[in-house]
C-alpha positions in Angstrom: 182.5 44.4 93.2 182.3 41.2 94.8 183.9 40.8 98.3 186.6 38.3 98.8 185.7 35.0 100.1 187.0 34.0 103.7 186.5 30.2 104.4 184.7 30.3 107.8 183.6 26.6 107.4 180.1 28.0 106.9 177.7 27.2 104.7 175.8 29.9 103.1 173.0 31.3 105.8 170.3 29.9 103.1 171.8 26.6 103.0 171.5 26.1 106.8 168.2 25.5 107.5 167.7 23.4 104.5 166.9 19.3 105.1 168.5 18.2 101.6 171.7 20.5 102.9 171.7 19.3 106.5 171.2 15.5 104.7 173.9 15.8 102.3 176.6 16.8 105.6 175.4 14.3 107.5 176.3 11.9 104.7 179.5 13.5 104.3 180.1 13.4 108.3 179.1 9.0 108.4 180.8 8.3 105.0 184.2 10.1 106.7 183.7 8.3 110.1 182.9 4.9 108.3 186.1 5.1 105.9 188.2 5.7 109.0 186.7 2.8 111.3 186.8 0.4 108.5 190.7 1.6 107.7 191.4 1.4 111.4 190.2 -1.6 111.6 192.6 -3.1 109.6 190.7 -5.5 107.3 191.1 -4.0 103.7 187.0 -4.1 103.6 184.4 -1.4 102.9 181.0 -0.6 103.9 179.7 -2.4 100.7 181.2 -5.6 101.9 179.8 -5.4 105.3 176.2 -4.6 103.4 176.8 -7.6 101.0 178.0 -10.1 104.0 175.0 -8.9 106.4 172.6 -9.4 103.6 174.0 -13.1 103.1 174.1 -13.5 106.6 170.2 -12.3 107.2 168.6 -13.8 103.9 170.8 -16.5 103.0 172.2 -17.9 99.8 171.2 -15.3 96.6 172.0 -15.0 93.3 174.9 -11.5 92.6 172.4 -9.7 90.7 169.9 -10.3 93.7 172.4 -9.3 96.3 172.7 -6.2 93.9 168.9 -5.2 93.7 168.1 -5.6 97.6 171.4 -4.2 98.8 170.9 -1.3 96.3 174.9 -1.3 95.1 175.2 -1.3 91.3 175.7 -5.0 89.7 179.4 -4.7 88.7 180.2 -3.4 92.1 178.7 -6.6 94.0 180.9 -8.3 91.4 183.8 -7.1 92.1 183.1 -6.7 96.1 182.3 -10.5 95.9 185.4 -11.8 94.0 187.5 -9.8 96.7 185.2 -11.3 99.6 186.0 -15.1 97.9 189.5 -14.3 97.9 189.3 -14.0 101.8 187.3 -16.6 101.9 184.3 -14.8 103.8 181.9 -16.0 100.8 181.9 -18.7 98.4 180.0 -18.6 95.2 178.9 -21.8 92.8 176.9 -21.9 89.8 173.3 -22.1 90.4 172.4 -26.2 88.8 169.2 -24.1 87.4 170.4 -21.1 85.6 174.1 -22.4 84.5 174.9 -18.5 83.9 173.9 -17.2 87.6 176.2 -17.4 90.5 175.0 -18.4 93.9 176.0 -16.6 96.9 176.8 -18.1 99.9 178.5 -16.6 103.3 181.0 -19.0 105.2 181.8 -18.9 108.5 185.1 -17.0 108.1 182.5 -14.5 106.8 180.4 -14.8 109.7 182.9 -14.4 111.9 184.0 -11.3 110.3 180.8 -9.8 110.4 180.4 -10.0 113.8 183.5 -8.4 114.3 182.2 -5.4 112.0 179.4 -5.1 113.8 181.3 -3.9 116.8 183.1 -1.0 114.0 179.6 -0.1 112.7 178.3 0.3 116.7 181.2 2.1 117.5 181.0 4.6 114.8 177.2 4.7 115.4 178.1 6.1 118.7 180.6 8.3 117.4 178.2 10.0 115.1 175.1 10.2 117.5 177.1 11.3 120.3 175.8 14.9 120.4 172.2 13.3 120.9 170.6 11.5 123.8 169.3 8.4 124.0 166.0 9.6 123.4 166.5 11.8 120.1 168.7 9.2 118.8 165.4 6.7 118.6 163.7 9.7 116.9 166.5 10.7 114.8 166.3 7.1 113.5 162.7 6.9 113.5 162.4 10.6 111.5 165.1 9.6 108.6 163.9 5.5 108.3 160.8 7.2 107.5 162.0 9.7 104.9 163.9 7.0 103.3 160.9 4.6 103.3 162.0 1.9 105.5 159.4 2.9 108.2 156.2 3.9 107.9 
């Protein structure tokens, strides 16, 4: 007969050591902390917007399906993200004169300003998430995983 299960907040003593496990919690851990600095924050935006408006911001006027394919968030999302980040008037979107059908991008400098402001959330929960690392395994922490997710070589 089975014995009863007492939450302990535990995983399983085979899951522990496991990098896919330990992955999947840190997720967890930096998707919690980043929906509560963005909430605390005030603004109404997500993590996706800040990802769409520092894309603009770094590589300029693009097309919605382009912002979708280098910023890796599904097509309908960036749609939807986009017509909530014109509302605010943090990006602006025309037709492109080429292809009549394709919307270009563009980030404004409401958007910029709100970007920067962002970028003192994201560093702040950065520090909240490293803090039980030093300075040093923090650069190799970021080094190790940019390197499993193929942004480093």
């Amino acid at each position: 007969m089975p014995t009863p299960h007492h939450d302990t907040g535990r995983a399983p003593t085979r899951l522990e050591g496991r990098a896919t496990w330990l992955v999947s919690r840190a997720y967890t851990r930096s998707s919690g902390l980043l929906s509560a600095g963005f909430e605390a924050h005030g603004s109404g935006l997500r993590s996706y917007h800040y990802r769409l408006l520092a894309a603009l911001e770094e590589w300029g006027p693009a097309s919605q399906a382009e912002l979708g394919r280098k910023t890796g968030i599904d097509r309908s999302d960036v749609t939807a993200a986009l017509i909530e980040l014109e509302s605010r008037e943090l990006v602006e979107r025309t037709v492109d004169p080429e292809h009549k059908r394709r919307n270009i991008v563009t980030i404004t400098a409401e958007g910029v300003a709100r970007l920067l402001e962002l970028d003192k959330v994201i560093d702040g929960i950065q520090d909240e998430f490293l803090a039980p690392l030093t300075a040093a395994q923090r650069r190799q922490f970021i080094a190790l995983v940019s390197r499993l997710v193929g942004t480093r070589r």
